[in-house]
C-alpha positions, 0 to 999 in steps of 0.5 A: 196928320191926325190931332189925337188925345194922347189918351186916347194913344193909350197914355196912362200914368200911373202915380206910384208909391214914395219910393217910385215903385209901381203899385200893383192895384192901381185905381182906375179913375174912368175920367180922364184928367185935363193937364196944362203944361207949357206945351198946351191942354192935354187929356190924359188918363190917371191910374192911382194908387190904391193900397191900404195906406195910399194917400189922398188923390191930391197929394199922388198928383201933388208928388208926380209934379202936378198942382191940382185945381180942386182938393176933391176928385181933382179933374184938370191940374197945371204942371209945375213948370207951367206954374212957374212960366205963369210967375215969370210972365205975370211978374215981367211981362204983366199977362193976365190969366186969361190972355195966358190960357188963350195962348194955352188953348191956341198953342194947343189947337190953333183953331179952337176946333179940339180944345179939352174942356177945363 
């Protein structure tokens, strides 16, 4: 098996209007984003939505489930579920955030050869 990016499988997610639908002229974001889920790191590709009355970055991300680590030109986000992993593992299990991303970065790629920069 090769380790591939699943941006680089051709993974683009496209952050979409209120109502779920498509916009038709997204906006191409030529960096990739970095996103913590509970299955590791992951880098994947953005397309936003770029209509005359289309919100902020944040708020498109905010609204797909994705928690933005910058209010500006955002660049690596954590999944709401892996948010509320971190609650429960920081309250019961008394882990601290480091020790959390280290398992992250392990669960991502054993051998910390193809970690996606944070």
């Amino acid at each position: 098996f090769n380790k591939v990016t699943l941006r680089s499988m051709g993974l683009r997610v496209y952050l979409g209007h209120d109502d779920g639908s498509r916009c038709f002229m997204p906006r191409v974001d030529p960096h990739p984003i970095v996103v913590m889920h509970v299955t590791g790191l992951h880098e994947v590709s953005v397309r936003y939505c770029n209509c005359l009355e289309s919100i902020p970055r944040r708020q498109q991300l905010l609204r797909f489930g994705w928690y933005p680590a910058t209010v500006h030109q955002p660049k690596t986000c954590a999944t709401l579920q892996l948010l509320d992993l971190f609650h429960g593992l920081t309250l019961n299990g008394k882990l601290s955030a480091y020790n959390f991303y280290k398992t992250l970065v392990y669960i991502t790629d054993a051998l910390g050869i193809t970690v996606p920069k944070v």
